[in-house]
N, C-alpha and C positions, 0 to 999 in steps of 0.2 A: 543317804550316803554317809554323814556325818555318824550315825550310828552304828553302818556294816565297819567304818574305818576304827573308829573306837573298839568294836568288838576283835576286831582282826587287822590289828596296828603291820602285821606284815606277808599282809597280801604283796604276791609276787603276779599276779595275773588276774585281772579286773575288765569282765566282756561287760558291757551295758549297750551295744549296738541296736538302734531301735528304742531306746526308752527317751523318748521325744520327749519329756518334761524336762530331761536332765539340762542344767543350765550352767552359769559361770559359779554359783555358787555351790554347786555340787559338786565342779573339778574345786573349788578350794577345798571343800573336804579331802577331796581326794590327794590332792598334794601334802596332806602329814605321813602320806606311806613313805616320803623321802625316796631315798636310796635302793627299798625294798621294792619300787612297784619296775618290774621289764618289761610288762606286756599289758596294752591300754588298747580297747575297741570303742570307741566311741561313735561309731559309723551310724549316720542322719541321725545323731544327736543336734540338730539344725538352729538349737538355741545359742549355743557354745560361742565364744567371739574370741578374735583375736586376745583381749583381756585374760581368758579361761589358758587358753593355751599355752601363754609366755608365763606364766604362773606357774603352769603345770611344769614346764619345759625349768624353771629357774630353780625348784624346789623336788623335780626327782631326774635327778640329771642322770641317771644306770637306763633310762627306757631304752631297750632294743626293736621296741614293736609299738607302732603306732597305728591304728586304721581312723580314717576321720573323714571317712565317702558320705557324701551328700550333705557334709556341715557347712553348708550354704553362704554362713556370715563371715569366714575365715579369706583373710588376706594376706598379701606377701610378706605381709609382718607377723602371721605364724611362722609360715614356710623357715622365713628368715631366723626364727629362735629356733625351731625343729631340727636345723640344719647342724646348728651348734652343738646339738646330743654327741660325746664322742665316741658310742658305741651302737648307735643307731645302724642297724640293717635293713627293715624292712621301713616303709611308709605308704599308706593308703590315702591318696588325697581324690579320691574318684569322683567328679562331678564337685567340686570345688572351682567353679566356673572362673572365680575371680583371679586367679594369680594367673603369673606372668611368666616370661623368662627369667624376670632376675628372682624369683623363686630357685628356678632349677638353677640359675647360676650357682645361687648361695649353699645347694646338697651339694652341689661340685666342688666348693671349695676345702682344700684342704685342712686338719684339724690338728689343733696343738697335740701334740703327745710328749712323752714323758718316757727318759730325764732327759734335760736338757732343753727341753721346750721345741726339741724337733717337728717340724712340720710332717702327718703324715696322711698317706691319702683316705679318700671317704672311707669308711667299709660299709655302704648301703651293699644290698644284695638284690632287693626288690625293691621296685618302683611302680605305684598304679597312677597314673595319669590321665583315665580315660575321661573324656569327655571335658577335659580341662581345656576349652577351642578357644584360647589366647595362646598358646606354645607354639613358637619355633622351632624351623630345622636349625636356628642357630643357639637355643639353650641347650636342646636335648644333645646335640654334638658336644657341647663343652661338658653337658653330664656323661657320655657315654665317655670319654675320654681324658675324664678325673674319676671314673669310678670303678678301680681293675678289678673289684668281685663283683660288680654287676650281671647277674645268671636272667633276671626277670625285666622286661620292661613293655607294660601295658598303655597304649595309645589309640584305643578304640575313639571312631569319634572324633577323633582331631586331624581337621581338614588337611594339615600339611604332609601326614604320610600319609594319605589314602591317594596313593601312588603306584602303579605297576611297578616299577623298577625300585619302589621298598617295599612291599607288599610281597614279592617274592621270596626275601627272609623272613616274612610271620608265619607264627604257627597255622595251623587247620583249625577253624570256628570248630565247635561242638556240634556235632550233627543232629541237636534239636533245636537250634537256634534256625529262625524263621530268614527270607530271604532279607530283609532289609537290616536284621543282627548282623548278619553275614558280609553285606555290603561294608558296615559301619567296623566291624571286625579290625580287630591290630595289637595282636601281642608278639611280641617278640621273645625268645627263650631258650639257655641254654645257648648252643652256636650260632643262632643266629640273630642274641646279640653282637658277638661278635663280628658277623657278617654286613651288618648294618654298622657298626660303625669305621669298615674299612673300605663301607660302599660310600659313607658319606665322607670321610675324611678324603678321597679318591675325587670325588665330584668339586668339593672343595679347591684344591689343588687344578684342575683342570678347567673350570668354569672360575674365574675370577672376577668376571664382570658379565651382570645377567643383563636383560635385555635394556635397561633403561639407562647403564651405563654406572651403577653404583658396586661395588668393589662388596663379593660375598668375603665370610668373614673364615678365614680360615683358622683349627683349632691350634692354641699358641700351648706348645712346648717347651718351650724356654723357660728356664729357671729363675729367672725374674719375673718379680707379680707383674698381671696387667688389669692396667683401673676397668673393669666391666659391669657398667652400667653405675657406677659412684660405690662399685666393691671393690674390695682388693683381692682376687683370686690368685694364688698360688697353682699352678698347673704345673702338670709332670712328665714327663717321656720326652726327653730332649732328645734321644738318640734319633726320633721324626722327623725334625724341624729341618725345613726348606729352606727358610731364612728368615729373618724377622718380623714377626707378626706383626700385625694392627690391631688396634684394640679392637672392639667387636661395636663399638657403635660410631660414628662418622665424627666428623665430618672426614671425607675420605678425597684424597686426587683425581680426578677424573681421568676417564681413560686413555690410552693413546689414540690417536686420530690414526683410524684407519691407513693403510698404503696403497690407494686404489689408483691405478694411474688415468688422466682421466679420457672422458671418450668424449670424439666430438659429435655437437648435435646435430643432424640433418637439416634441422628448419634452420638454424644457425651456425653457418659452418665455423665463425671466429668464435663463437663461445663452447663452452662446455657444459654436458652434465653426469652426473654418477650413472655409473651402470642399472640397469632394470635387475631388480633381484625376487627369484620363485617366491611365491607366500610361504611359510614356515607352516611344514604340515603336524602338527600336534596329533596323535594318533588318542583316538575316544580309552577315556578309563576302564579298566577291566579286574577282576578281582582274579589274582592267582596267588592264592598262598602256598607258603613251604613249611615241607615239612619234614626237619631232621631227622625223626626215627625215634631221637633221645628222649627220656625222660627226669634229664636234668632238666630242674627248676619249671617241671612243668607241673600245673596246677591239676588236681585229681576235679575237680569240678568248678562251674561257675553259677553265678549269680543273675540269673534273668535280667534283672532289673538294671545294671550296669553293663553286659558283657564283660565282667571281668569276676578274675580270683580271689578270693577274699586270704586277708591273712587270716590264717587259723590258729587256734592254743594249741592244737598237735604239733607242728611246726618248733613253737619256744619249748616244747616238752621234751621233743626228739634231741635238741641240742642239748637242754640239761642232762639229759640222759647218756650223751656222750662226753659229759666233764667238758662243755663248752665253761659253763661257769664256778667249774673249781678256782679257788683262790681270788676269786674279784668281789668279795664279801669285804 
């Protein structure tokens, strides 16, 4: 590495996906491309460590494309400098088991721009997540609703939307993937990102307190930051807001006590007790996916080994090619 960067000081696209030797000292080489490198594949480079990353991230601050699937040793304290890129669109973190929500909190948050130091929102476009089974319905809601170019978001794999009633806005598995790909399946794309995030924001709002009586976290619109999880997020779309949010982690009021009036007991006719109430029938999991029709932001093929899309150099080529990056040299 330290010799292709020497010979070709302004590489703008650099695939090394798969060269499993590659280490932290090989992304220093690669941080003298500066300013010139956009588009970084790193995917099961599995040596690479938090250290490789925030180096990477401090010293070519123009990346729009990252892929970093199956880099095993990476934690929320990449996520966390990745986040701060302010031209970043796509990101590949697939099977990066370790991170959390305050990952995705931190792509959510909104980024300085220029003049004036104006706050503006993400421009992530794509997001791969799959297999990252630490996510929340409650980060992916604050990233769906900090992030208004969001066209892609893949969540195969992660237990909390392998759900019917979100499962209905994913795409259609690839019909050579085997029955249990199928099961595990979850991308979202095009409208029905959209459509998931106005199923969850919807649920939010009507289910405030789940069964054990602790207060879901609804997403905050309001124009003032809210501290989430020891961050400061900046969140957007006030025209939304119901009324003042809560931050997103407790301690929270308990709920109202029920209004049940009460009934008297037959063996004891002077005392009372609550009503008998039917057991809660939870209806068995099922797989229905949807599928729009469109072909925005849908991925021409996938990757066996993940169920998901990989980001590709055609992709950063096609935008050059339409003067995405005229004038930011």
């Amino acid at each position: 590495m330290q010799k292709i960067v020497t010979a070709a000081p302004r590489l703008r696209n650099l695939v090394l996906a798969k060269c499993r030797q590659i280490s932290d000292r090989a992304v220093m080489a690669i941080t003298k491309l500066g300013k010139n490198l956009h588009y970084i594949h790193l995917g099961h480079c599995a040596k690479i460590t938090d250290a490789g990353v925030q180096q990477l991230v401090r010293l070519c601050n123009r990346i729009r494309y990252i892929d970093l699937a199956c880099c095993t040793n990476l934690t929320d304290a990449s996520v966390t400098q990745l986040a701060t890129l302010p031209k970043l669109k796509r990101i590949g973190l697939v099977k990066c088991g370790h991170i959390t929500d305050q990952s995705i909190y931190a792509l959510a948050t909104s980024k300085q721009g220029n003049p004036g130091g104006l706050k503006v929102p993400s421009s992530l476009e794509r997001v791969h997540l799959s297999y990252c089974i630490n996510l929340t319905l409650k980060g992916i809601t604050a990233l769906l609703n900090n992030c208004p170019r969001l066209t892609h978001l893949s969540l195969t794999g992660v237990a909390a939307f392998l759900r019917e009633e979100l499962l209905i806005y994913c795409r259609e598995a690839p019909p050579e993937f085997n029955e249990h790909q199928r099961e595990l399946f979850c991308v979202f794309s095009g409208p029905g990102v959209s459509r998931l995030r106005t199923h969850l924001n919807q649920e939010a709002r009507s289910q405030p307190y789940d069964t054990e009586g602790t207060m879901f976290d609804e997403p905050n619109f309001d124009d003032n930051t809210s501290d989430i999880g020891g961050m400061n997020i900046d969140l957007m779309d006030q025209s939304q807001a119901l009324h003042q949010p809560l931050p997103l982690h407790g301690p929270y009021p308990p709920p109202p006590p029920p209004s049940v009036q009460p009934h008297a007991s037959p063996q004891h006719p002077g005392q009372h007790s609550p009503p008998s109430l039917a057991p809660l029938q939870i209806p068995p999991p099922s797989i229905h996916q949807y599928h729009d029709g469109s072909s925005n932001g849908s991925p021409t093929h996938f990757d066996p080994t993940t169920n998901d899309a990989p980001l590709t150099l055609e992709d950063a080529e096609d935008l050059e090619m339409l003067g995405e990056f005229n004038g930011m040299e």
